[in-house]
C-alpha positions in Angstrom: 5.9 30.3 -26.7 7.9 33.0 -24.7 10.6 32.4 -22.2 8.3 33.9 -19.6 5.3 31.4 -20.5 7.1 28.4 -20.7 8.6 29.4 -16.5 4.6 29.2 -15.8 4.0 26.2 -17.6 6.6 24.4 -15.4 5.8 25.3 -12.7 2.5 24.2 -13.2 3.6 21.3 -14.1 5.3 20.8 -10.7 2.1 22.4 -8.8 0.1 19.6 -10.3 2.4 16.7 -9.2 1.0 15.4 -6.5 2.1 11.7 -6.8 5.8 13.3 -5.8 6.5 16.4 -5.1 9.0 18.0 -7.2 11.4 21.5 -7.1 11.4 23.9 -9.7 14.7 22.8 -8.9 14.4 19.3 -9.5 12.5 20.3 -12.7 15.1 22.1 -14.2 17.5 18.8 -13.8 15.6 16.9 -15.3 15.7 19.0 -18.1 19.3 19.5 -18.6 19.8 15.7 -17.9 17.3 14.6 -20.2 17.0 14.8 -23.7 16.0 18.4 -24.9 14.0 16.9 -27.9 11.5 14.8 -25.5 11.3 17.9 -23.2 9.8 19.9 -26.6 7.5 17.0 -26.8 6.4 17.3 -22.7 6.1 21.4 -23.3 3.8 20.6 -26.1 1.9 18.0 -25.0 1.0 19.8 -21.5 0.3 23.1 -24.1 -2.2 21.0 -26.4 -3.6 19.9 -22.8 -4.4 23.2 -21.1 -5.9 24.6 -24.3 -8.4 21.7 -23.8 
């Protein structure tokens, strides 16, 4: 997955938040605070869904 693709997919992800309303900003702390191993597991997981 390129660099360019995986910008999209978060910001879908955020886009289809609607429980609470997150930043792109907000996303990309959550990253760096979080494990990068269980963010790999979120990219894939969302991937695995929109191929569905």
């Amino acid at each position: 997955m390129t660099r360019k693709n995986l910008k999209k997919l978060e910001i879908r992800i955020v886009e289809n938040t609607p429980i609470k309303k997150i930043t792109y900003e907000e996303m990309k702390e959550y990253q760096e605070k979080h494990n990068k191993e269980n963010w790999d597991i979120i990219c894939e997981v969302m991937r695995k869904l929109s191929e569905m």
